[in-house]
C-alpha positions as CSV (number, residue, x, y, z in Angstrom):
1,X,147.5,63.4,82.1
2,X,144.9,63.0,79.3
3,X,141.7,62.5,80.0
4,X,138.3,62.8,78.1
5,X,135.1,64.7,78.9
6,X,133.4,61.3,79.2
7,X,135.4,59.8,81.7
8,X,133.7,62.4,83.7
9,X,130.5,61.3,82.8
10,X,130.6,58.2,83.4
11,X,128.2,55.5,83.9
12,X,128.0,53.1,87.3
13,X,125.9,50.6,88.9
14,X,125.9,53.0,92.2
15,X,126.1,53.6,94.8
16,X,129.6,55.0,95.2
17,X,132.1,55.8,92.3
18,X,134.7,55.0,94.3
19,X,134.0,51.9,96.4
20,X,131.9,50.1,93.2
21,X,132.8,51.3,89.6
22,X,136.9,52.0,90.3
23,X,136.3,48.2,92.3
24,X,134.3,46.9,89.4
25,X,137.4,48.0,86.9
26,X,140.2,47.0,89.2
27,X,138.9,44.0,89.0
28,X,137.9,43.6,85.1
29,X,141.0,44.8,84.2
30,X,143.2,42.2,86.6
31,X,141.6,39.3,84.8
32,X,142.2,40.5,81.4
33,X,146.0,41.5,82.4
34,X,145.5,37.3,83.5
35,X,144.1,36.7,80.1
36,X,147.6,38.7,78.3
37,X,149.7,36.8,80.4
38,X,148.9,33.6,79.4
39,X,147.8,32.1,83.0
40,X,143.8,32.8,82.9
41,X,143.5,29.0,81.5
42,X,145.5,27.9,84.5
43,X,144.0,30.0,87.3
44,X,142.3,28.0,89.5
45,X,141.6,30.5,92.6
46,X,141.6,34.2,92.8
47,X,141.7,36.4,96.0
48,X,140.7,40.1,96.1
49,X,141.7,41.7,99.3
50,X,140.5,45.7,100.5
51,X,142.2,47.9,102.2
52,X,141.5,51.0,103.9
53,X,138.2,52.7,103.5
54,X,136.6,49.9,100.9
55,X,137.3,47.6,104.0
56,X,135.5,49.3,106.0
57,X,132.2,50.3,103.8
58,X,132.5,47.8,101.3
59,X,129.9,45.9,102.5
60,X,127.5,48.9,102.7
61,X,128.6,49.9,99.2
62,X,128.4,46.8,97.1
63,X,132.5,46.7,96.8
64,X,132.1,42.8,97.3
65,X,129.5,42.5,94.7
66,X,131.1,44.2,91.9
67,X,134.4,42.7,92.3
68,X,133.0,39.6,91.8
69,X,131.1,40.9,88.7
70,X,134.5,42.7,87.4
71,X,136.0,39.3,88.0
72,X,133.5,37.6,85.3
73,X,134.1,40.0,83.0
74,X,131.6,42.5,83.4
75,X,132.5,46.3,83.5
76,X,130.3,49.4,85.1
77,X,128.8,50.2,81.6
78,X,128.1,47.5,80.0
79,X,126.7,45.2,82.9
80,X,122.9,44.4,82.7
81,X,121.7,45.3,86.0
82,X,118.3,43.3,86.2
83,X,120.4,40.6,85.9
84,X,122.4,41.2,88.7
85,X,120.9,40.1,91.4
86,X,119.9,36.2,89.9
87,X,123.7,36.2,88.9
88,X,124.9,37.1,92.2
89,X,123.0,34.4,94.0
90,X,124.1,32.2,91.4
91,X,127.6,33.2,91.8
92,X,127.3,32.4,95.6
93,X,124.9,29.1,95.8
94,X,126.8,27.1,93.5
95,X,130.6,29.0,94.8
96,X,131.7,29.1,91.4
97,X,133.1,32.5,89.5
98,X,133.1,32.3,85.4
99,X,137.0,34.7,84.7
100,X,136.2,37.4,82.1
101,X,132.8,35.1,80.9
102,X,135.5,31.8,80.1
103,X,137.0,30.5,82.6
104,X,134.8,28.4,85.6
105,X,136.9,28.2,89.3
106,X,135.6,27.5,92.7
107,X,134.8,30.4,94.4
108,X,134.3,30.5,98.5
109,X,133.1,34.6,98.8
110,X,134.3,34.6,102.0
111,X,137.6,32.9,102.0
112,X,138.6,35.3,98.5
113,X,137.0,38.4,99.5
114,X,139.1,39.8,102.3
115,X,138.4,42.7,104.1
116,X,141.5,44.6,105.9
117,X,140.0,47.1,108.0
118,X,142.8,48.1,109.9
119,X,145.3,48.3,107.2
120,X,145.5,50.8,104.7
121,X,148.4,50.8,101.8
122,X,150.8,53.4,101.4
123,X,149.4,55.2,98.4
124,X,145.7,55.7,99.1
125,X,142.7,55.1,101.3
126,X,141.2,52.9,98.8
127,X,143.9,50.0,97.7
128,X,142.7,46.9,96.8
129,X,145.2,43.9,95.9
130,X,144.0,40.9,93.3
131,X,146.5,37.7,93.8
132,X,145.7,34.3,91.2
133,X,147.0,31.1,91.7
134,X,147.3,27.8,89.8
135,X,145.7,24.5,90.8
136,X,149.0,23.5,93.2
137,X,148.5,26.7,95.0
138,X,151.8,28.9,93.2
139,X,151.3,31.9,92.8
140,X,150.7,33.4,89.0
141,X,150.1,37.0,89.2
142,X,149.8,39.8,92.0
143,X,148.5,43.4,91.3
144,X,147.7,46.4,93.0
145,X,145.4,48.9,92.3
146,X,143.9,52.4,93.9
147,X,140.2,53.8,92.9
148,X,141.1,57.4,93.3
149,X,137.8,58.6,92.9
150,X,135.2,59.2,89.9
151,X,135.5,55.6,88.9
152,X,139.1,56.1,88.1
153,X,141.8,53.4,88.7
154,X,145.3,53.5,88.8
155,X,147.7,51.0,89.8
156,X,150.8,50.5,92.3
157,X,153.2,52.1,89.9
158,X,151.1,54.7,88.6
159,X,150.0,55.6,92.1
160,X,153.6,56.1,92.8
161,X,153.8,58.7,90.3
162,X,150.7,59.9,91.5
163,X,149.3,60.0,87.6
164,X,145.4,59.8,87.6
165,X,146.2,58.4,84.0
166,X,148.5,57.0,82.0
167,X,147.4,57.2,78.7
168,X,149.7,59.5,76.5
169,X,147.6,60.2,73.6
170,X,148.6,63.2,71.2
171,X,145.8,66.0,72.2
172,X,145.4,68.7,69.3
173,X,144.9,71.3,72.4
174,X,146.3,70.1,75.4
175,X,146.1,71.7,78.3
176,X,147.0,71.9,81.7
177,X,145.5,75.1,83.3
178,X,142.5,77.4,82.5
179,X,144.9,80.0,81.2
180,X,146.2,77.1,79.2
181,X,143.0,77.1,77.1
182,X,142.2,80.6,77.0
183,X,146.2,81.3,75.1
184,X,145.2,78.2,72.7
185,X,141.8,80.6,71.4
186,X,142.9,82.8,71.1
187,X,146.0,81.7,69.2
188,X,143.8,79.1,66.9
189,X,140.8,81.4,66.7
190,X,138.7,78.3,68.1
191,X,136.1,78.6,70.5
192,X,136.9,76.1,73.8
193,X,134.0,73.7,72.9
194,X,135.6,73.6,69.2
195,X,138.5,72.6,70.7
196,X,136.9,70.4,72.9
197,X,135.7,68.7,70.2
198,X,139.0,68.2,68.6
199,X,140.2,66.6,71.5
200,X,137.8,64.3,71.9
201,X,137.5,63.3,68.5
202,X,141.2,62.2,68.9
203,X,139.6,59.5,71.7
204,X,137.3,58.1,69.4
């Protein structure tokens, strides 16, 4: 797997990594995968169901809120929280949910926003499972996904594979171990945070 120093440093609208950022992006990126498909125009009612430990704490943690903020579009670093709350009680007053910032449906929190607390899914503690459907009730797209921790989210296939990330990005100096690194100085005559810095200009 290849991930960058900044996905380690990451910023989140609190109070858990897990259970409100990895949430937040399961959800964003559900709605844009509607978007590729063709079917966000057409979507006229989403549900978001939790499994496993983001049933059970969700509520404690903000899961529910920052789904439905992920579900508008929003994502953990680029939200404006002092706008949160006003949107939120928006979002619940007139039961309506803008997809990705475009798209208006009816929205009825607590007929969407299911909380499973005595099933877990196979791959995780933390499975959550996003389900669309069109105006006569059909079904238009169904996906899984796992926060793993640290804000990170992987989905049903990926969890499989138990791969933290799928990105395969050519690294200048990738490595796997600590001994990894230490063979690659001394072989380039770079310093780790030089070739740190290589690495991560190949991110950006």
């Amino acid at each position: 797997m290849n991930l960058s120093v900044l996905d380690f440093f990451t910023i989140g609208i609190g109070p858990s990594s897990s259970h409100t950022v990895g949430p937040m992006r399961a959800a964003h990126r559900f709605v844009k995968r509607l978007g590729e498909a063709g079917t966000l125009a057409t979507t006229a009612r989403i549900e978001a169901h939790l499994y496993g430990s983001l049933a059970l704490t969700g509520k404690g943690h903000g899961t529910d809120r920052a789904i439905l903020f992920g579900l508008e579009g929003e994502t953990p670093e680029a939200i404006d929280v002092d706008t949160m709350p006003a949107r939120l009680e928006t979002i619940r007053s007139r039961q309506s949910l803008r997809l990705h910032g475009t798209h208006e449906i009816a929205f009825d929190e607590k007929a969407s926003v299911l909380f499973h607390r005595s099933e877990t899914l196979p791959a995780h503690s933390n499975g959550l499972r996003f389900v669309a459907f069109d105006q006569a009730g059909a079904e238009l797209l169904r996906r899984t996904y796992y926060s793993v921790g640290g804000g990170f989210v992987v989905n049903e296939e990926a969890a499989q594979r138990d791969e933290l990330s799928t990105d395969q990005r050519f690294l200048p100096y990738p490595f796997r171990t600590g001994d990894d690194l230490l063979r690659m100085a001394q072989e380039s005559g770079r310093s780790v945070s030089a070739m740190t810095l290589c690495n991560e200009a190949a991110w950006r």
